[in-house]
N, C-alpha and C positions, 0 to 999 in steps of 0.2 A: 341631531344626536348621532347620527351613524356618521358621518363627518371625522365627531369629535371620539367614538371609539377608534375611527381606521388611525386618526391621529398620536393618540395613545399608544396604538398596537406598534406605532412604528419603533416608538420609542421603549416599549417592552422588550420586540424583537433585540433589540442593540443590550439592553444589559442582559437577557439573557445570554444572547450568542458572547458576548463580552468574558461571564460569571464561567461559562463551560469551558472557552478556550485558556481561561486562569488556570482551572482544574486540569487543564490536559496538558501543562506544562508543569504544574506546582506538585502533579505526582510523581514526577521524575527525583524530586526533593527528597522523597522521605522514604525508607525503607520499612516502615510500620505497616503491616499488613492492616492492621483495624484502620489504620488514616487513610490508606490508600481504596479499602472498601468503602471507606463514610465518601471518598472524592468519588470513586466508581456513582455511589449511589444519587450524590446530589449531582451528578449527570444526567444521572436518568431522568429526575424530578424537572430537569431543566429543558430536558428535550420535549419532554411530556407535553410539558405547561407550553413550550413553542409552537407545537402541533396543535394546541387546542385552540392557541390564541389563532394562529395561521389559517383555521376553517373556522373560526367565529365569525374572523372579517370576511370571509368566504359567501360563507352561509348570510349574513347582515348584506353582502353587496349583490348575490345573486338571487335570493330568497327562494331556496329548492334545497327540498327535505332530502333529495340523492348526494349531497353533499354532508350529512352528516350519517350518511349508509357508508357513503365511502368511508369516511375519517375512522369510523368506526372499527371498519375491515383493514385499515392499516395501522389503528392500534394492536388488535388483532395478531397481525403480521409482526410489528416491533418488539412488540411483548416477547413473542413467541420464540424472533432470534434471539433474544438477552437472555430468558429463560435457557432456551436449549443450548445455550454454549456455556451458563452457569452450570447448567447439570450433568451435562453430556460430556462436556469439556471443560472438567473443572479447573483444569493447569491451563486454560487458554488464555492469550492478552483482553483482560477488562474493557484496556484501553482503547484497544481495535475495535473491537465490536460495538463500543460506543460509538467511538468515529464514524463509523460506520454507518450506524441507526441515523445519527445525527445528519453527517449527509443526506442520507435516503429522505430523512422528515423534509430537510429544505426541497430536495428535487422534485415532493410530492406537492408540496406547496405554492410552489412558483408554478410549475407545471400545470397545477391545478387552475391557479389564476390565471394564465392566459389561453388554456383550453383542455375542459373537462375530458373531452374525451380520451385524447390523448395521454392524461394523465390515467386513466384508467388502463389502457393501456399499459403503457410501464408499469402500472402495478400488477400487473398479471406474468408481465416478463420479471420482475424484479420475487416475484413470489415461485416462481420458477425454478429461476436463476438460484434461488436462497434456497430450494430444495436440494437443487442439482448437487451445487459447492457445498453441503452437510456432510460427506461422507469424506470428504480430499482430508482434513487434520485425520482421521482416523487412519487414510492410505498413507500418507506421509509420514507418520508416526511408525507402524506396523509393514509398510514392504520394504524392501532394501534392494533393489533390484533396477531402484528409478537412476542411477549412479551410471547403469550399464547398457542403458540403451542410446547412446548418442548417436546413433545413425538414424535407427530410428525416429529422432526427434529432427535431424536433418533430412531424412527424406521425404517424411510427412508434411513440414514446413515449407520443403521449396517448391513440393508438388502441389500443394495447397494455393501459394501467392500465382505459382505459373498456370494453374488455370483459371484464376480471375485474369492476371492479365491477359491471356487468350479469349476468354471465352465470357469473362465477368461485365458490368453493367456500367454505362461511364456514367459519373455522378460529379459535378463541377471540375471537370475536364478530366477525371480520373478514373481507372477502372479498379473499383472496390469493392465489389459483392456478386454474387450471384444467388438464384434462388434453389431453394432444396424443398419440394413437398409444399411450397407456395408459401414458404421461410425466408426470406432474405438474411444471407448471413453472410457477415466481414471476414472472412479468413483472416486476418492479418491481425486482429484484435487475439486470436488463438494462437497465431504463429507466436507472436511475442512472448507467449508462456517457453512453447517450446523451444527457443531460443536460445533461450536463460538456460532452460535444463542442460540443451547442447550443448552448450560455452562450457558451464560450471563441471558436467562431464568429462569434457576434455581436458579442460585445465587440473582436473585434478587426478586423472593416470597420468598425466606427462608434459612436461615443459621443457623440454626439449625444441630448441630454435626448428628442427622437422616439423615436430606435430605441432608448435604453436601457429607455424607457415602454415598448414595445412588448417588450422580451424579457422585461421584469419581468411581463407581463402574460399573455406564455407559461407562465413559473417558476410561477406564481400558479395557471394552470389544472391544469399537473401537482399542485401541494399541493393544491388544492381534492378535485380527481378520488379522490387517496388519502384525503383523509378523510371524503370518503363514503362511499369504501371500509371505512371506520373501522381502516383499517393507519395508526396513528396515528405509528406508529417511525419509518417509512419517510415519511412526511410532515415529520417533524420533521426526519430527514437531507437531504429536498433544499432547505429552508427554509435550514439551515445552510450549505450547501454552495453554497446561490444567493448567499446573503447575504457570504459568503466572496470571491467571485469577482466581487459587484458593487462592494464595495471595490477589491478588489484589479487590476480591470480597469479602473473610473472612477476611482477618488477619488475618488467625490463623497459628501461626509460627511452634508449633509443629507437626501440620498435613503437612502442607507444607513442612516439612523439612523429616515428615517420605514418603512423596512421592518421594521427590529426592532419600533420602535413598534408595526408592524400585525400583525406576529407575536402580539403581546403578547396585542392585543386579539383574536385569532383564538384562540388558548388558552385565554382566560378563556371564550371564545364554546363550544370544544371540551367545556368540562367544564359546562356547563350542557344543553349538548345531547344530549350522548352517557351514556347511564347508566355502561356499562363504564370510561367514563374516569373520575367520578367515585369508582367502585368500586377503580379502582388509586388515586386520591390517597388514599381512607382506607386503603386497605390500608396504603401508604407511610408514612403520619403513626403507624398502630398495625398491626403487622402481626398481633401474639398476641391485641388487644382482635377483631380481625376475625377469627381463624383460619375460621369458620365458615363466613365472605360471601367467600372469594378470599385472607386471609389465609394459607392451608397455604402456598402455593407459598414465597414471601417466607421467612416463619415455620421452613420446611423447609431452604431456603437459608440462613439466618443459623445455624441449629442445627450444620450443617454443618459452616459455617466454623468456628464458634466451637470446635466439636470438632476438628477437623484444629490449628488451632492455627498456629503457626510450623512446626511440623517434621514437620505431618501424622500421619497415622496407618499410615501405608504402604498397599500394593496390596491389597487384599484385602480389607482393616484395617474399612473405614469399610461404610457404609450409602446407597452414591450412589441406590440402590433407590426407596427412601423421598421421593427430591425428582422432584417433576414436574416433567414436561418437561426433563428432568436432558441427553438427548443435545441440546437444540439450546439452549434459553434459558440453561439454569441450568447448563451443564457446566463454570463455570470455579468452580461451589461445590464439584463432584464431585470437580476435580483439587483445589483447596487441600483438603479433606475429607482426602485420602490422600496429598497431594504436601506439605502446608502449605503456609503463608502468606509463607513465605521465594519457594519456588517461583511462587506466582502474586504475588508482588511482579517477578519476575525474568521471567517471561510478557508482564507491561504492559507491561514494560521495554524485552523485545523488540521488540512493534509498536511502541513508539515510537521506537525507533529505524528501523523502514522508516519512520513520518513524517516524520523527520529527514532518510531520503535525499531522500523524496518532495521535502519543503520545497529540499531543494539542491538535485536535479535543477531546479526551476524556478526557483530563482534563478538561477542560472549557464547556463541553456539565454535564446538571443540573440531566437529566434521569439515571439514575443509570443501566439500561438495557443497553442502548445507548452506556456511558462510560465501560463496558465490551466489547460489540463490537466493538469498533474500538480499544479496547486496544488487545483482540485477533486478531483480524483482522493486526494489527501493528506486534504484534511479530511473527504470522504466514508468514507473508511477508517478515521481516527483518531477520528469522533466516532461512527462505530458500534461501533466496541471502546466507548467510553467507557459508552453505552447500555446495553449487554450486562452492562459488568462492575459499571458504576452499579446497574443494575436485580435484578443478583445480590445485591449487599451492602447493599440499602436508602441507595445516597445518593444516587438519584434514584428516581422512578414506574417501575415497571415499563413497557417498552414491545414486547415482543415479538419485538427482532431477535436474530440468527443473532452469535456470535463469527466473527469471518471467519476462515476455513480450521481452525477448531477443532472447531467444533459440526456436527452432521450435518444435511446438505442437500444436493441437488445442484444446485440454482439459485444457491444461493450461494456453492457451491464453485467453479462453472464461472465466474460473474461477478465473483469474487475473484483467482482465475487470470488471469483475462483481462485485470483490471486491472495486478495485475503486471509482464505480460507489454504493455502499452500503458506503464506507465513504464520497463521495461527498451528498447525501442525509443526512446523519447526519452532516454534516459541514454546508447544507442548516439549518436542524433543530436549529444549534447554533447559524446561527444567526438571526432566528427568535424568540430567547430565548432571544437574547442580545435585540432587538426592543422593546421586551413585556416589559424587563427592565427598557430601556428608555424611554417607554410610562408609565408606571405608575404611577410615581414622576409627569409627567408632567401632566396626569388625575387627580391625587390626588390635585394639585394643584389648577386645572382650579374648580373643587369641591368645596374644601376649598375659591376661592375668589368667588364663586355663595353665599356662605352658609355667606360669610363675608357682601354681598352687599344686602342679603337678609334682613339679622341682622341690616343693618345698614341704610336701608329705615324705618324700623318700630321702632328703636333708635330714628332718625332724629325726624319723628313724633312726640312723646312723648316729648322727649325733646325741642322742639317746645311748646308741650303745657302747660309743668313746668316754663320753661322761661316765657310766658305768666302772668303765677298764678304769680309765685314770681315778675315780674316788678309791677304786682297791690298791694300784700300785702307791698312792698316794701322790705329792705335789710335786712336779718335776718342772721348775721354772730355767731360761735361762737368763743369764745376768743382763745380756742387753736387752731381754723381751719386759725386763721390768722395768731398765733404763726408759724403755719407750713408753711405757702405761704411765708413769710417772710426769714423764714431761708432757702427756697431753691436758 
């Protein structure tokens, strides 16, 4: 019997996560606010029933009543975000904050199944975390002051990565953390907030070939800084995320394109200098011919998948055990392994769809600061999934980032939150852009018929009292003014 439920459950998993990722693209379809509430809502009914089903099989495979204490305390938590940005943040994206939850459910789930306590864990940081980031749509919304600190956010930033690489903890050949108060925290997961702010800053007092020189030579010292760090992931993301944004704030094609060019020649520079990076390109090219030298990881991951399959193996079913680093690099092998390959098709699917808001938030938002920020903020998010899931399935180098709000961390969890919660305030900002819009026409209006009714009492008058004159002197036409009544 419990067999034939985990069986089932797999199979439930796939059309729900299937039904949800339909609705997070099918709301983009319609402008009906009641259709796009009824999508918001059978979201939620979908994620719910995911989560129930995800600790039934839990609870049925491990038989421990602390398993539905937990489940309990992060409906608790889900509710609680959905709720507070319905009420709190009524102009906030629906669609984020579903995403969102939905994430969060799968991270807790998988997590949970390969180890309790851990998962417990991250739900203490991720409840945290969801405190912390509550108040950022309200700063972003109401200061205006975030435009003018770009030094600020550069010197914070490079003093930040420069004492990890001094001073910070080497963690598979890299130095990425240090501890605060017996806190282990990633600076580099926060620098990349402040990054974006910088960029977007500058590009938007001045584009000027000087100051674009001068911010690209900021961008340049954070990518250097990290790869001496030899955090080569996180190098590669602000490279992208610069290069993104120097487009998109200049237009200038030949500078942008001599930045790719120098990118190029910085990588080819990476893999000659650095042994471990060398050590991921053969892994990548053979991962089974390497198992020996750094191949397992890779090798363990592809095994994985290939056994999960399309329709996975269910909760239990598989061997996430076996793959390293399974809770933070490699845990989108762990869910396809027991969710299948249906499932982590429908996963991608999701974040791409928050980079789809992301990208619209900054199209339609009018601020020029604004629309760089959520446009870094978008590819810095979309091209670290891409990393993660690349680096899981061999179709890029392994590079050691985090799945955002998947994978266990709480540097990452708190500066993934926070981002969120930095474009659901400029999502509030747009549409309070769109109302000013709508109000104006309809002021301009109500103006114009004061200015008409004004004009048109003290007409009446007058023309009252010409009527008057002329009924006494009597009818004084002249011939062509009658030629013209006539012919109309």
């Amino acid at each position: 019997m419990t067999n034939l439920i985990v069986e089932l459950a797999k199979y439930i998993f796939i059309v729900l996560i299937c039904f949800y990722t339909y609705q997070s693209f099918n709301v983009f379809r319609t402008h009906d606010i009641r259709k796009q509430n009824k999508i918001f809502l059978n979201q939620n009914y979908l994620m719910f029933l995911m989560h129930l089903m995800g600790y039934l099989v839990i609870y049925i495979k491990t038989d421990d009543l602390k398993v539905w204490v937990f489940y309990g305390a992060q409906v608790v938590l889900l509710a609680g975000m959905l709720l507070f940005y319905a009420l709190v943040y009524k102009r906030s994206s629906r669609l984020l904050t579903n995403n969102v939850c939905m994430l969060l459910t799968i991270s807790f789930i998988i997590l949970t199944r390969i180890d309790f306590d851990s998962s417990v864990r991250q739900f203490r940081i991720v409840v945290a975390s969801a405190v912390i980031s509550a108040v950022i749509p309200a700063l972003i919304r109401r200061v205006r002051v975030f435009r003018s600190m770009e030094w600020l956010y550069a010197g914070v930033g490079v003093a930040a990565l420069g004492i990890v690489a001094l001073f910070g903890f080497t963690s598979y050949g890299a130095n990425l953390s240090f501890t605060i108060a017996g806190v282990t925290v990633q600076p580099s997961e926060f620098v990349k907030l402040l990054f974006v702010f910088f960029v977007a800053s500058r590009f938007q007092k001045s584009k000027e070939l000087k100051d674009v020189l001068i911010t690209s030579a900021v961008a340049a010292l954070h990518v250097i800084i990290l790869v001496l760090s030899r955090d080569l992931g996180m190098a590669l993301i602000f490279f992208v995320v610069y290069m993104s944004m120097l487009y998109a704030g200049t237009k200038n094609k030949p500078l942008t394109a001599a930045g790719l060019l120098g990118g190029g020649v910085a990588s080819v520079a990476a893999y000659h200098l650095f042994s471990h990076v060398r050590v991921r390109v053969q892994v990548w090219k053979d991962p089974f011919g390497n198992y020996d030298n750094g191949g397992y990881q890779v090798a363990q991951s592809l095994f994985a998948i290939g056994t999960g399959g399309w329709f996975g193996m269910g909760l239990f079913q598989g061997s996430p055990s076996k793959i390293p680093v399974v809770k933070k690099d490699f845990i989108f092998s762990a869910i396809v392994e027991e969710m299948g390959g249906i499932f982590g098709i429908c996963l991608i699917l999701i974040c791409l769809s928050c980079f789809v808001m992301f990208v619209n938030i900054s199209i339609q938002l009018k601020d020029e600061f604004y629309q760089l920020v959520a446009l870094g903020l978008g590819v810095s998010y979309a091209f670290q999934v891409f990393l993660t899931i690349g680096g899981g399935i061999k179709f890029i180098p392994l590079t050691g980032v985090t799945l955002p709000l998947i994978s266990m961390g709480g540097s990452s969890m708190l500066s993934t939150l926070m981002m969120f919660a930095v474009i659901q305030g400029m999502y509030i900002l747009r549409e309070d852009e769109g109302e000013e819009v709508e109000r104006e026409p309809k002021q301009q209006k109500a103006s114009g018929r004061k200015k008409r009714t004004a004009a048109g009492g003290t007409g009446n008058s007058g023309s009252g009292k010409r009527r008057r004159e002329e009924k006494a002197a009597g009818p004084k036409r002249h011939p062509a003014q009658g030629q013209r009544q006539e012919g109309r």
